[in-house]
C-alpha positions as CSV (number, residue, x, y, z in Angstrom):
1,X,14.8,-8.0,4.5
2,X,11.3,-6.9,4.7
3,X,8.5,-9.7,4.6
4,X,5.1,-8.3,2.6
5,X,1.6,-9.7,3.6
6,X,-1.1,-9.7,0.5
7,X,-3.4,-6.7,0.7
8,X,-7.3,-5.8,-0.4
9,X,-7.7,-2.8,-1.9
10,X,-11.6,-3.6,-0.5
11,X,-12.7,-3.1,-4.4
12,X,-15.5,-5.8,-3.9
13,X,-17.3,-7.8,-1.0
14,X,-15.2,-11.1,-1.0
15,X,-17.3,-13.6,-1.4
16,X,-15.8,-15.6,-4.0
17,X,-19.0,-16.3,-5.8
18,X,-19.2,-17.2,-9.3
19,X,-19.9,-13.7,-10.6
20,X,-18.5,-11.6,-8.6
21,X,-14.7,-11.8,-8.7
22,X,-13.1,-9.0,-11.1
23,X,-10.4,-9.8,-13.4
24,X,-9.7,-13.1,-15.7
25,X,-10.2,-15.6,-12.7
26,X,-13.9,-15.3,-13.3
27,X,-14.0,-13.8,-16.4
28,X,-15.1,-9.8,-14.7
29,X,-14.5,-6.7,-15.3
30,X,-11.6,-5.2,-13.8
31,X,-11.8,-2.2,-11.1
32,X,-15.4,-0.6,-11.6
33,X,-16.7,2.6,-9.8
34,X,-20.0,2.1,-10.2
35,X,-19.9,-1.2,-8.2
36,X,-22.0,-0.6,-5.1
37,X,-20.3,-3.5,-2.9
38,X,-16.8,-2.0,-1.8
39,X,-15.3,-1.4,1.4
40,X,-13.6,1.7,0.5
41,X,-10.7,0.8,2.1
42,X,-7.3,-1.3,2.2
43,X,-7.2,-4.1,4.7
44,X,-4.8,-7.5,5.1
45,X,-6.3,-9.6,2.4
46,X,-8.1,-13.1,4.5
47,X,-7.3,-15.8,1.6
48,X,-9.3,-17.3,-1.1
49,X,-11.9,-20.7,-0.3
50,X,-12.4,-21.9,-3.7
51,X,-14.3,-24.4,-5.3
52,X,-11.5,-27.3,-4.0
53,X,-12.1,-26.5,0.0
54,X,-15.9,-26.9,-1.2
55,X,-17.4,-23.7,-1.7
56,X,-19.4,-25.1,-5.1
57,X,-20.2,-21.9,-5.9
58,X,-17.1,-20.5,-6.4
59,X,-15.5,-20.0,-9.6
60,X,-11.8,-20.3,-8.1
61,X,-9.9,-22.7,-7.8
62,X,-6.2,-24.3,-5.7
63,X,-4.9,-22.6,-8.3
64,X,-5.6,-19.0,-7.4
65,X,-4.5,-19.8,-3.7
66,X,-2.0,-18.1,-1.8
67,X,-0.5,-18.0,1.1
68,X,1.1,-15.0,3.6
69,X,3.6,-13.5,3.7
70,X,3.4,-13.1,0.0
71,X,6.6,-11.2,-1.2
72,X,10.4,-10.4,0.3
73,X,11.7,-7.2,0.0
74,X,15.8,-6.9,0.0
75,X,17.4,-3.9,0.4
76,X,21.4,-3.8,-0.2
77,X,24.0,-1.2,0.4
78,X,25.9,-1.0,-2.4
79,X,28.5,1.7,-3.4
């Protein structure tokens, strides 16, 4: 059994403004490559802070929360 952590694919600056989250969280656009605030690269993804730990201006919520690892990978012999 493998254990997966959750990955950024660095698409956007995470700053979990209102705004500025792609996809139907916050009502964006999905991947964009005209955006001009990527990393340009994969990295362990750091968590959300949403508007429930306080962060006002963020349009996400407990909801959208997650936690590592993320997924379990099995892999059985069979014949």
């Amino acid at each position: 059994m493998y254990r997966t952590s959750a990955y950024d694919a660095g698409t956007e600056l995470n700053t979990e403004a209102q705004g500025s989250i792609p996809g139907p969280a916050d009502g964006g656009e999905g991947f964009n490559v005209e955006r001009n605030d990527n990393q340009n690269m994969v990295t362990m993804h750091s968590g959300v802070v949403g508007n429930d730990d306080g962060l006002t201006s963020s349009t996400l919520t407990s909801i959208h929360k997650f936690d590592n690892p993320l997924l379990a990978i099995t892999i059985e012999r069979i014949k």
